[in-house]
N, C-alpha and C positions, 0 to 999 in steps of 0.2 A: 684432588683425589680422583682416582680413573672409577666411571660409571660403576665397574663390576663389581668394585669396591665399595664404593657407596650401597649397593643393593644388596651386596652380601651383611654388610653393616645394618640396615633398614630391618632386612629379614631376622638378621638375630636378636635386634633390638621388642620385633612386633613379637617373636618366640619367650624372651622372655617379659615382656608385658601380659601374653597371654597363658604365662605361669601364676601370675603375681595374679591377675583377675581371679584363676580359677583357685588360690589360696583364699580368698581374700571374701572369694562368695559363702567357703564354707564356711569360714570363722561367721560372717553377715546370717548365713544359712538361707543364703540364694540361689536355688539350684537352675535356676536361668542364666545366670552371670558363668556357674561353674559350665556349663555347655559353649558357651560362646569362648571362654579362657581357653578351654582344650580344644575349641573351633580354632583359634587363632593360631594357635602352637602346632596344630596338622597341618594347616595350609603354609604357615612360614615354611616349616620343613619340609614339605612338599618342595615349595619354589626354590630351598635351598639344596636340593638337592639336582636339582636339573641346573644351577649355575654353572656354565664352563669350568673346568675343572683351573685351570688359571689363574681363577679367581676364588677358589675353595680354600679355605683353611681347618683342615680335617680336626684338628685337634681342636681349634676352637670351636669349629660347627660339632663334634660331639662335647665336650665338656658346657657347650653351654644349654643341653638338658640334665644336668645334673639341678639345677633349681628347680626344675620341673620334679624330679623323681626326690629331692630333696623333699620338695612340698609336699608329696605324694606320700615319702616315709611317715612326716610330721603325723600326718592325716590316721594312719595304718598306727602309729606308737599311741597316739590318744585314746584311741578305741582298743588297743591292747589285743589287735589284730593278728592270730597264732600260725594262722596260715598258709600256704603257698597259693599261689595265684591260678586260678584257674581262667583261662581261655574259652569264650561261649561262641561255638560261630552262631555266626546268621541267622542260620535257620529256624534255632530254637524259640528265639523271641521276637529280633525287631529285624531291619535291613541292616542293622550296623553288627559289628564284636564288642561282646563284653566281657571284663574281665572280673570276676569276682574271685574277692578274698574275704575266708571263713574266721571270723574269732577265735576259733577253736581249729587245730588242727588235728585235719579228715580227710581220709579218699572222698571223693565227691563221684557218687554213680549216678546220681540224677540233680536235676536244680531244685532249690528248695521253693519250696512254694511261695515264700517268700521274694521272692529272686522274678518269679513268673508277673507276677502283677504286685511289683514296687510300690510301694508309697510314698516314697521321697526318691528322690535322684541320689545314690551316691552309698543310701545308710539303708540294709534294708536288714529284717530279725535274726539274721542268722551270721550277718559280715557287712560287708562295702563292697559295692559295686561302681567299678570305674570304667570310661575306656581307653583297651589298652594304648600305650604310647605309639606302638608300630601301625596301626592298623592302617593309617595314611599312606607307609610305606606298600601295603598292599597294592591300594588303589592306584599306586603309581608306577608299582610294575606291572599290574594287569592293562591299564591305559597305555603305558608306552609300548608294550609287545601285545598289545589288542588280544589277549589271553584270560579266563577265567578258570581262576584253580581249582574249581571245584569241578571241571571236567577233566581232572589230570591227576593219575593214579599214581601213587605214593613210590614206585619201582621207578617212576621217569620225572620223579622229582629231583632228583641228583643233577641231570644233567640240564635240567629247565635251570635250576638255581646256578651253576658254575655260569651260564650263560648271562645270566641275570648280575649278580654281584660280583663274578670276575669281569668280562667280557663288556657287559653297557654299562654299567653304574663303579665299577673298577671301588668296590665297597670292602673286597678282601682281598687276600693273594691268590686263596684255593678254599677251595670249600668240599668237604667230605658227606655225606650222609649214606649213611647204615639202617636199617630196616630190619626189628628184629621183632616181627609181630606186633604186639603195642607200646613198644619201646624204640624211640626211633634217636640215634646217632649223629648229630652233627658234632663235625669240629670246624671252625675257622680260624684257618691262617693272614695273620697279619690283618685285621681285623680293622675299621678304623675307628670303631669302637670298644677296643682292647683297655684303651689309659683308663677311660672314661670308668671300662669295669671292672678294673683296678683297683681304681679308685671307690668303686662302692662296694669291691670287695674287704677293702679294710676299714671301711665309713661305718660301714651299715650292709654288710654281708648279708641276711635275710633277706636284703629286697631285691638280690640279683633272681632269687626262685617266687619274688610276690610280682615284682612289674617287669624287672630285666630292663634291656637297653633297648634304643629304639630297635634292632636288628633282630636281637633274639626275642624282642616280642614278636615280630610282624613275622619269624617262623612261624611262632607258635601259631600265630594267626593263620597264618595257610595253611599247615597241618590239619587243624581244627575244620576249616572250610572242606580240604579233602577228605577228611576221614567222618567228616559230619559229626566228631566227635568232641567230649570237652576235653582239652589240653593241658598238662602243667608239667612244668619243670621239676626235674627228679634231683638233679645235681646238675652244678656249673663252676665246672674247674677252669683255673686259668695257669697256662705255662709261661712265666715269661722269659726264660731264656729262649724260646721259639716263638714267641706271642704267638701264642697257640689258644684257643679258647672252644673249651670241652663241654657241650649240652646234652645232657639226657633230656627226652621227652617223653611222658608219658601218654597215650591217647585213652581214656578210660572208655566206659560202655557209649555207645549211641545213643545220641538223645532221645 
């Protein structure tokens, strides 16, 4: 078996091990074990993504976070979780994005106080607090084009991202974004995580607007970084006679 293979292999293997960990702490209710699982699952994807394209198998390197987001459904069904996902940059709390989701479904204009100074990792009084699946993908196009989003205004984000996901990481065909105040437009064509959200649109539909896919999370995630705002998905239509895949975002008040 040729090298690239074997590491592409290795990688999606450590990807989904560190699904299985971060399941497996919450059932235990080891919020140490659940940080290092989601630690394992950012860095595999991480490396899997800078693999020579050669060596990529797009449809299995996205379908095999569907156990990831499967585990993440389970998690979100148990606590009877009503919400759409909201996106926390940075700023608000720690150096990292979080994503929480409300028990009850609400705009969310500010974080709940609950949220601010957690008590457990993961469970906190008002919903679950996770982190998002893309945020890795952030860190890894801000590293490879030595760029941080948060100095880059929402008008020249169009043309950052076609460069980004068409041009170096070849992740879509094209990619559109519209700007319409606090409602912000993307569509992605040919996507290579289309099947993937396909597939969880007929699985489990709700969890495309609570966690989404690695891709349309790590939008959301820059969004949120630019606008300093909390982010959440309004609607996520998919065409597939174009694989075409239609995101509203919403940016609500500044933190």
């Amino acid at each position: 078996m040729q090298r690239g293979n074997i590491l592409f292999i290795s990688l999606l293997l450590a990807s989904i091990s560190g699904s299985l960990v971060f399941i497996i702490s919450f059932i235990i209710n080891i919020s140490f074990l659940g940080i290092v699982g989601l630690i394992i699952v950012a860095i595999s994807f991480t490396f899997l993504m800078v693999i020579p394209q050669k060596f990529r198998r797009e449809n299995i390197f996205a379908e095999s976070f569907f156990s990831t987001i499967f585990g993440l459904s389970k998690i979100i069904s148990h606590f009877d979780a009503k919400g759409n996902g909201f996106i926390i940059p940075p700023t608000a709390l720690t150096d990292k994005f979080l994503l929480y989701i409300p028990y009850m479904q609400e705009r969310l204009s500010e974080i709940p106080l609950g949220i601010r100074k957690p008590n457990r990792y993961m469970l906190v009084n008002r919903g679950l607090l996770f982190l998002p699946i893309g945020f890795s993908l952030v860190e890894l196009f801000e590293k490879k084009l030595n760029i941080n989003f948060s100095s880059i205004g929402l008008f020249d984000l169009a043309e950052l991202m076609h460069q980004i996901l068409v041009d170096k990481f070849n992740m879509v065909t094209n990619i559109y974004i519209e700007v319409f105040s606090n409602k912000i437009l993307v569509q992605l064509v040919d996507s290579m995580f289309f099947d993937l959200s396909y597939r969880l649109s007929i699985e489990m539909p709700k969890i495309l607007t609570q966690i989404g896919n690695p891709l349309s999370s790590a939008i959301g995630c820059i969004l949120s970084k630019i606008s300093e705002r909390i982010v959440y998905v309004a609607s996520y239509k998919l065409n597939t006679s174009k694989k075409l895949t239609e995101i509203v975002y919403i940016l609500s008040k500044t933190i």
